[in-house]
C-alpha positions in Angstrom: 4.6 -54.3 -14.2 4.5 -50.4 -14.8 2.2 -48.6 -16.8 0.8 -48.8 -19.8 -0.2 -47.9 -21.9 -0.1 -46.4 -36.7 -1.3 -45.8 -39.8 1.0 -44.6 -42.2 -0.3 -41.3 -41.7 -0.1 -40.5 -38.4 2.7 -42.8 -36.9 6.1 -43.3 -37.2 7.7 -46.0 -39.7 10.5 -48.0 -39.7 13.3 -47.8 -40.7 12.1 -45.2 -43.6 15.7 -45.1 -45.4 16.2 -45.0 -48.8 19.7 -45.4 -49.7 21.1 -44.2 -53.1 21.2 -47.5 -54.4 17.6 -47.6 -54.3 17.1 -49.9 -51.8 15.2 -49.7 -48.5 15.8 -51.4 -45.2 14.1 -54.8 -44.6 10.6 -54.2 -43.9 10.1 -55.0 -40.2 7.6 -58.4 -40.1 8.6 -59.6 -36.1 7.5 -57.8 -33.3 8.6 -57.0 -29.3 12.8 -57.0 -28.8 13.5 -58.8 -32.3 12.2 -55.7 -34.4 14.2 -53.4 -32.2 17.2 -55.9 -32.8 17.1 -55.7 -36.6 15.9 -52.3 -36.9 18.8 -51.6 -35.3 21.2 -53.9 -37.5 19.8 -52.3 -40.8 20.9 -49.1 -39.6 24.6 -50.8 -38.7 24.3 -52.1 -42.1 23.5 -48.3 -44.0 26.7 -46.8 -41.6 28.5 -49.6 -42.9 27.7 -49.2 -46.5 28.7 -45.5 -46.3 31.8 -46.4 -44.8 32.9 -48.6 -47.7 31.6 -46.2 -50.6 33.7 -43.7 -49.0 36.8 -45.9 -49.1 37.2 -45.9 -45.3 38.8 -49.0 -42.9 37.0 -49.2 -39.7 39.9 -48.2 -38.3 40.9 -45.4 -40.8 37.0 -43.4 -39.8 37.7 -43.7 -35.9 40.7 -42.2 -36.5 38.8 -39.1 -38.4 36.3 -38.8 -35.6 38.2 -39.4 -33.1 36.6 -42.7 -31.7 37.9 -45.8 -30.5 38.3 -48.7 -33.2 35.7 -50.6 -31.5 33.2 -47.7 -31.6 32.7 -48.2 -35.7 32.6 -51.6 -35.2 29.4 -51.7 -32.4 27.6 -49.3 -34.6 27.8 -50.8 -37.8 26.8 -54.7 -36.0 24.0 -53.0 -34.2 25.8 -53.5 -30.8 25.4 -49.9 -30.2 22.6 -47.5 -30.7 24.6 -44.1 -32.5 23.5 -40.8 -31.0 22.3 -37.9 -33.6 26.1 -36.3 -33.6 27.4 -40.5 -34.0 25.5 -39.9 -37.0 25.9 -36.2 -38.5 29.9 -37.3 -37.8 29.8 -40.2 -40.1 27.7 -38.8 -42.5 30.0 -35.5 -42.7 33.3 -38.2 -42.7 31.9 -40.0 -45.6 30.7 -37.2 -47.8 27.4 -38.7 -47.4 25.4 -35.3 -45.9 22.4 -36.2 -48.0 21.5 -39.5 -46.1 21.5 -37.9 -42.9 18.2 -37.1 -42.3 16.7 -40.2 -43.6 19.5 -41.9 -40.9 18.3 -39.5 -38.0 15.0 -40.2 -38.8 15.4 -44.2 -38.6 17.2 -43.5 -35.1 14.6 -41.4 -33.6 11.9 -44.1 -34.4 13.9 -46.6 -32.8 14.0 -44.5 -30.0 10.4 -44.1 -29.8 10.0 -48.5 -30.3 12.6 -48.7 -27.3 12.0 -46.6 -24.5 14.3 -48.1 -21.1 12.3 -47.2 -17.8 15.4 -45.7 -16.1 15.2 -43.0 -18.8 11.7 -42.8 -19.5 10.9 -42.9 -15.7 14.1 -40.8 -14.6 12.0 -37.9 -13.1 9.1 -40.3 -11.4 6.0 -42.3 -12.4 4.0 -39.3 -12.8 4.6 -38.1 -15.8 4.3 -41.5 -17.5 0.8 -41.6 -16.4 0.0 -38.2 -17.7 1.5 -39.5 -21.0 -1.0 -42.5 -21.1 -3.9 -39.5 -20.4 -3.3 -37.7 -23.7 -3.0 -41.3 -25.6 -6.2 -41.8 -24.0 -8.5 -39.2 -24.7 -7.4 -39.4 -28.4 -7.9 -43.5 -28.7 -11.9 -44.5 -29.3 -10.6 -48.5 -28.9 -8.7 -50.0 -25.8 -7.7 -53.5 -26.6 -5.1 -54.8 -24.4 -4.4 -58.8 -23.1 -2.9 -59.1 -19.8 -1.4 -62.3 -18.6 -0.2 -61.9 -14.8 -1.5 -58.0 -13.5 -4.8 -56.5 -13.9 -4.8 -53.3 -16.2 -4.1 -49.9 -15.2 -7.4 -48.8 -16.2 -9.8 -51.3 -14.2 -7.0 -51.4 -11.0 -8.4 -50.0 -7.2 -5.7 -47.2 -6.0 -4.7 -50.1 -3.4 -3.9 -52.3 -6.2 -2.0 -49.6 -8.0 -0.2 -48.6 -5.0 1.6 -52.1 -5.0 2.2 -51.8 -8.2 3.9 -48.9 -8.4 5.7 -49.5 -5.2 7.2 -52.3 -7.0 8.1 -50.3 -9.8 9.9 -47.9 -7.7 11.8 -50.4 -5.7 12.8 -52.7 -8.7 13.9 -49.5 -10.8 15.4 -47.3 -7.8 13.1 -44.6 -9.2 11.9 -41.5 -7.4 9.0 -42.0 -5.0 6.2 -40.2 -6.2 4.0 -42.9 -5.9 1.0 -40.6 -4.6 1.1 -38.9 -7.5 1.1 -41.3 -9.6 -1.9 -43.3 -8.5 -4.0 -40.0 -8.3 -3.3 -39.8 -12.0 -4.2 -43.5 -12.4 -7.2 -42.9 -10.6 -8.6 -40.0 -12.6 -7.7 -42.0 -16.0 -10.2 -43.9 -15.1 -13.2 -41.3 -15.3 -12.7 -42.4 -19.7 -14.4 -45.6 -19.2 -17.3 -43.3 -18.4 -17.3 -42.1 -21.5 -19.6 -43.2 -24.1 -17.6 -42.8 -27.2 -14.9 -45.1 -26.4 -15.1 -49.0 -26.2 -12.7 -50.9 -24.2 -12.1 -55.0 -24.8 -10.2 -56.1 -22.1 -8.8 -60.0 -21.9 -7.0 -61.8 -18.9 -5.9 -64.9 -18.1 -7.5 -66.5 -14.8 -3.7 -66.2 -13.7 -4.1 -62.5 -13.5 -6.7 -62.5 -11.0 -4.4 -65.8 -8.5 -1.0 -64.0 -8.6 -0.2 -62.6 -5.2 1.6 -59.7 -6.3 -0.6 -57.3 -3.3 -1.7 -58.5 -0.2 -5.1 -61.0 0.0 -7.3 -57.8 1.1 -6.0 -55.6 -1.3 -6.7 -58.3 -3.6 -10.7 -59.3 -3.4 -11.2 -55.8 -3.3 -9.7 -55.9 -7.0 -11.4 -59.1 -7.7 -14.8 -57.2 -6.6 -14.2 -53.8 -8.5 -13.7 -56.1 -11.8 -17.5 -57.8 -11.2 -18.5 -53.9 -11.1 -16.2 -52.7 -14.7 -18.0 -55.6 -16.0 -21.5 -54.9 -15.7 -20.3 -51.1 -17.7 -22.0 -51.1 -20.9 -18.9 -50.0 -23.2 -16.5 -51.9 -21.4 -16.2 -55.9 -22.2 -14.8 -58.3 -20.4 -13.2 -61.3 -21.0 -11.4 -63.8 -18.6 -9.6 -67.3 -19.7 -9.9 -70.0 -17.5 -7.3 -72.5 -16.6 -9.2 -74.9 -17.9 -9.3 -73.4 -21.7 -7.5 -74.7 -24.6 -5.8 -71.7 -26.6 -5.0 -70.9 -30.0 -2.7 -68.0 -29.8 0.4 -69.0 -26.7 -0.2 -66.0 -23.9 3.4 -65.1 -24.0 3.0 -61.6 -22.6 0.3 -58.7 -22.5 0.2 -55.7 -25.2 -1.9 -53.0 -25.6 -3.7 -51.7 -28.4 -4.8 -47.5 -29.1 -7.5 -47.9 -32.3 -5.0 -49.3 -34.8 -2.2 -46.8 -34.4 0.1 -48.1 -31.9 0.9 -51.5 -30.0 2.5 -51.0 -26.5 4.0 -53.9 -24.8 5.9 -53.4 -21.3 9.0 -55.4 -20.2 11.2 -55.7 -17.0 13.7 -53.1 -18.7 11.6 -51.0 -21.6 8.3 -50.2 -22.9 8.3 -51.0 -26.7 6.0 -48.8 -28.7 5.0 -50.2 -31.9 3.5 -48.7 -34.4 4.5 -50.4 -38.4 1.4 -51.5 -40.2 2.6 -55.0 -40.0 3.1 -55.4 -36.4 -0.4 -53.7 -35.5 -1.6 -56.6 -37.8 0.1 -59.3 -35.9 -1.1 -57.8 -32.5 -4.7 -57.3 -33.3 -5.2 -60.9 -35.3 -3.3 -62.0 -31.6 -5.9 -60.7 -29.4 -9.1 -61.7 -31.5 -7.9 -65.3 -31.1 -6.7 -64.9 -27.2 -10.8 -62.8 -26.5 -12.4 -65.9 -29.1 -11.6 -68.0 -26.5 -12.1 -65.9 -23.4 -15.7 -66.0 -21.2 -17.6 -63.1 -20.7 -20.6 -62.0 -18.5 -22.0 -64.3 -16.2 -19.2 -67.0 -17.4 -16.4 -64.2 -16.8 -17.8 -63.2 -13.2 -18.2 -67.1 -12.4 -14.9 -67.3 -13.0 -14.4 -64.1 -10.5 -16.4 -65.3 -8.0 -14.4 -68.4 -7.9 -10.9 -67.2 -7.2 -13.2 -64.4 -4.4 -14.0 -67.8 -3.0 -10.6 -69.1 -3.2 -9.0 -66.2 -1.7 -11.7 -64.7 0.5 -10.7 -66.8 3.7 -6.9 -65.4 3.4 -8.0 -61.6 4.4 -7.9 -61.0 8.0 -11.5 -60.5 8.8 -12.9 -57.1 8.1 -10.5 -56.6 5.3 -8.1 -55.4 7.9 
């Protein structure tokens, strides 16, 4: 996967509209895609509601924009994200100039929940990992639960190499894959330093999947054992063999208890409502109660090493 990476007074809320009617959008209380989904809706649903106060037909606004039919009809059923002039056009249509900065605003923080690599990644994989650097040096704790790829933060350049190899090839992004692991590299130097804490939980799966070749891999498995013995950095690896609470359905990343960010084939989804931070961090204090740590968590290590170690061509070469 590609790289990683509020309160009330720092973040951005959602939605954050208060119609005339006095009203407010549904508080968001999902999390990942589905919050995107209805965040989304409830603004089709505010478009739609100044469309009819107005006395307009679907049909009777496109005309006075100069849109398609179906255009009004994708916005207002969230099929369609609206653009900043989509919205300064109906607002100005329906004599409704007043709501549209509280409209704007809801769009822009669905922008920031759903990034989609192609556009967040259009100029290259560098920039994305400077991004993460100035999220970094403000966060004091890294929580994040990774199910199939080691974090960006404990990875060896090798291991980041495939990664972002794959990234570029899946994505048909630019190649400046040097770059980027340079800058992964030298994110790194923060779990030196002694203000920040870093919890880190994978699943045993993590450390199996052959997503690099078998070299490339114990080298991983080895710079792990070496993260682990850091004393603000803890560790913690489920076993195959563990029962869980909370269902691994995908890793996340927490930044203190500001933001959530959670990575999928086709977006990064940045969440930051009060509720959904809640949901995250009650997820990964049952996911690390049931994780091993220090000699348990290197056992585990040492096993897969094991497992692995006779698939490397002999000198790692």
């Amino acid at each position: 996967m590609l790289p990683r990476s509020s309160s009330t007074t720092t973040g951005v809320t959602l939605p954050g509209i208060t119609p005339s009617d006095g009203t407010t959008l549904p508080p968001n209380n999902t999390s990942d895609a589905s919050s995107v989904h209805e965040a989304r809706n409830a603004l089709g649903k505010r478009l739609r509601e100044l469309r009819q106060a107005a006395g307009f037909s679907g049909r009777q606004l496109a005309e006075s924009l100069s849109w398609p039919p179906s255009k009004v009809s994708k916005l207002e059923n969230g099929r369609q994200t609206p653009t900043d002039d989509d919205i300064r056009g109906w607002t100005n249509a329906t004599s409704a100039e007043a709501e549209a900065e509280a409209l704007l605003a809801s769009l822009h923080t669905l922008e920031i929940q759903h990034a989609e690599w192609q556009r967040i990644l259009r100029t290259g994989l560098r920039p994305r990992q400077q991004e993460h650097i100035e999220w970094d040096q403000k966060t004091r704790l890294f929580r994040a639960f990774e199910v199939t790829v080691i974090p960006g933060l404990l990875q060896t350049a090798e291991y980041a190499r495939a990664r972002f190899a794959e990234g570029i090839r899946r994505l048909k992004l630019p190649n400046d894959i040097n770059e980027a692991v340079a800058a992964r590299m030298r994110r790194q130097e923060i779990l030196y330093q002694p203000d920040k804490r870093f919890h880190f939980v994978l699943t045993e799966a993590a450390l199996r999947f052959r997503l690099c070749p078998p070299a490339v891999m114990l080298g991983q498995l080895d710079r792990l054992v070496s993260f682990s013995a850091l004393p603000n950095v803890r560790l913690g690896i489920i076993g195959f063999e563990t029962q869980y609470a909370t269902s691994p359905w995908h890793g996340f990343w927490m930044y203190d208890n500001e933001r959530v960010l959670v990575e999928t084939f086709s977006a990064a989804l940045d969440l930051r409502q009060p509720s959904e931070i809640e949901l995250y961090g009650d997820a990964f204090e049952q996911l690390a109660a049931v994780a091993s740590y220090g000699r348990s968590a290197r056992t585990i290590i040492n096993r897969v090493i094991d497992d692995l170690a006779p698939e490397a061509p002999e000198g790692g070469e």
